[in-house]
C-alpha positions, -999 to 999 in steps of 0.1 A, spaced: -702 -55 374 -732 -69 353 -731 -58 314 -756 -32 318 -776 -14 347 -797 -36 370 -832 -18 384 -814 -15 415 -788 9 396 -815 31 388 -804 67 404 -829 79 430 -829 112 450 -835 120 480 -836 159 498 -827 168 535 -815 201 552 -805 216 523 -789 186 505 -792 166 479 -786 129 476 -778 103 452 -789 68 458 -789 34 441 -817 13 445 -808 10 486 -803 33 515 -767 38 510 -757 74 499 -734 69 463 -732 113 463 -744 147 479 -746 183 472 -754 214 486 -778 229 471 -773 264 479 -735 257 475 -733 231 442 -690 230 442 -691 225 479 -677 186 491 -707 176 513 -692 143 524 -658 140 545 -648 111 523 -649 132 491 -625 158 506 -600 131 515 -600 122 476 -583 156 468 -552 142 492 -535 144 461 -528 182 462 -505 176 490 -477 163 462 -491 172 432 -501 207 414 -536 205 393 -528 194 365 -524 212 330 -542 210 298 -537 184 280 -533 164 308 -563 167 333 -577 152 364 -596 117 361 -625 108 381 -635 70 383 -675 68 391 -688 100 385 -720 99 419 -738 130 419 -706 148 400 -691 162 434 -654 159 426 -660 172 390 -682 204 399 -652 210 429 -625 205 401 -640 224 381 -644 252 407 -615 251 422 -588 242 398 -580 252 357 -575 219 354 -597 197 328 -616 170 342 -623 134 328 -649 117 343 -658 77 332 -692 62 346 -711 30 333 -741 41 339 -753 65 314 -789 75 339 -762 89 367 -749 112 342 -780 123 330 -795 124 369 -758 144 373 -770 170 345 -807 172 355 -804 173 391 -770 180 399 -757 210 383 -733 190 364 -719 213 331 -723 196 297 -697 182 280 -669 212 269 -635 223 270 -628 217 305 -652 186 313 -658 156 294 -678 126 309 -675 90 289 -701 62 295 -675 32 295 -666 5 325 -636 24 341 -622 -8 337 -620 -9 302 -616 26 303 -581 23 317 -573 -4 299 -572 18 272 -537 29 260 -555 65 241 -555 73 283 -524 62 298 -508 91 309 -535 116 308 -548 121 342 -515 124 369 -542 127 394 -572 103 394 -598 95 417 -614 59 421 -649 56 438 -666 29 421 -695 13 440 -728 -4 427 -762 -3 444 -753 -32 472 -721 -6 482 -703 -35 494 -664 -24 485 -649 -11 451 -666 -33 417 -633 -27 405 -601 -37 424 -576 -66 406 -541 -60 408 -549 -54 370 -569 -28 374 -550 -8 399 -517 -15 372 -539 5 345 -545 32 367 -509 36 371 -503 39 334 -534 62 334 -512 84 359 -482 80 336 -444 88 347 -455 109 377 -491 104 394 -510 100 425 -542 77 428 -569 81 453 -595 54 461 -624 52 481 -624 23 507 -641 9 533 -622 3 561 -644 -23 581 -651 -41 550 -638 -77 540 -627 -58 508 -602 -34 524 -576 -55 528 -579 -73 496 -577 -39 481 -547 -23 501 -524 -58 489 -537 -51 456 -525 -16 452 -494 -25 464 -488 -52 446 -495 -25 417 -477 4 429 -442 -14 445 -457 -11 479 -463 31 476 -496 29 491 -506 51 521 -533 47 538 -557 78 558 -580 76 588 -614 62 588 -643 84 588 -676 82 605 -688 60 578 -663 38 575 -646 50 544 -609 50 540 -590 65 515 -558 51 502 -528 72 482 -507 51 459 -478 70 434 -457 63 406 -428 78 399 -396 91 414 -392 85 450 -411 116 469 -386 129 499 -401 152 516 -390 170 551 -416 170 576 -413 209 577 -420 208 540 -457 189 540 -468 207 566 -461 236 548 -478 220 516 -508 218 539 -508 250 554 -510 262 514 -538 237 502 -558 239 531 -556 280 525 -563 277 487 -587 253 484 -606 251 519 -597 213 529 -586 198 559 -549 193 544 -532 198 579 -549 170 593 -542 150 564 -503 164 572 -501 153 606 -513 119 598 -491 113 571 -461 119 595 -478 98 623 -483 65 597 -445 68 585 -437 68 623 -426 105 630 -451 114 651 -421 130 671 -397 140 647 -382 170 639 -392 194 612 -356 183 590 -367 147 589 -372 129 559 -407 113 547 -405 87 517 -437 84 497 
């Protein structure tokens, strides 16, 4: 990531159908919204980043939900919607928040949202924030959109004090990309190997789940049951989520009584 924004990190917008997009300097989509429906998750990738509610509750205050890469503020305005949680979001790029505010229905700064300009490296570097955010959310991509600008076994170790005793991570990856696996070693490397992984999109996304903390044991029963719940409360495809889950820790066929490790 250069020291400060490029011409080709300059936020543009683009309209279509009802939603709006955020680009940087290329064709490549870096955000979306509805326009008629601001809190709605436009993009299948950004619902996959909520995975988290499958093992954790939303957090309470102080403690809040941490976004890494704010795009056109979807995560934070669903958050925000959606849960009482507070929200932290950290982007580099002081335009995108302003483009956020402007064009994106993103609140101002208050008691439930606060936005810092830093480099979410840095930014997690920072002991003031280890332990603050048990759930946080990593989509950092630059203008070229060619895998995470952030991704060192370092960086993914910060996050992990970010999460503090008990946490779960979500990243945005793409799965075709010379980056992925780079990045899935990396988190495990960082979280002892905790790293799960769900099914690629249409666009080639990936999102990967990493945790800290006690060992979760789960019954197969029991996350589908957590799905059934989330997908109820909050509108999100948590059953498929579920049922992949317990296909990638190879009980597709299992009964309901058998034990998942995450």
């Amino acid at each position: 990531m250069p020291a400060g924004p490029s011409e080709q990190d300059a936020p543009l917008l683009s309209d279509s159908n009802g939603v709006r997009y955020l680009h940087f300097g290329s064709e490549w989509v870096q955000g979306a919204m509805a326009v008629a429906d601001p809190a709605k998750l436009v993009l299948e990738y950004t619902r996959q980043m909520m995975a988290w509610l499958l093992f954790l509750a939303p957090p309470k205050a102080p403690q809040a939900i941490g976004t890494l890469g704010l795009g056109a503020g979807s995560l934070a305005r669903y958050c925000l919607k959606h849960t009482p949680s507070r929200v932290r979001a950290v982007e580099w790029n002081a335009q995108v928040a302003s483009v956020c505010r402007m064009f994106f229905r993103l609140p101002a700064d208050g008691r439930r949202l606060q936005v810092d300009i830093a480099d979410a490296a840095d930014w997690v570097a920072d002991p003031a924030h280890h332990g603050t955010c048990p759930a946080l959310m990593v989509d950092l991509y630059d203008w070229q959109a060619q895998g995470p600008v952030r991704d060192s076994v370092a960086f993914y170790a910060d996050c992990r004090r970010v999460l503090g005793e008990v946490g779960v991570l979500t990243v945005n990856l793409f799965g075709a990309h010379e980056s992925f696996p780079r990045n899935i070693t990396n988190l495990d490397q960082a979280f002892d190997g905790r790293v799960v992984v769900l099914p690629e999109i249409d666009a080639g996304n990936r999102v990967a789940l990493a945790f800290t903390g006690p060992v979760l044991e789960v019954t197969v029963a029991e996350l589908l049951a957590r799905a059934e719940t989330v997908e109820g409360e909050y509108k999100l495809p948590a059953r498929r989520w579920a049922r992949t889950l317990v296909r990638e820790a190879g009980a597709g066929r299992a009964k309901g009584d058998a034990l998942l490790r995450f």
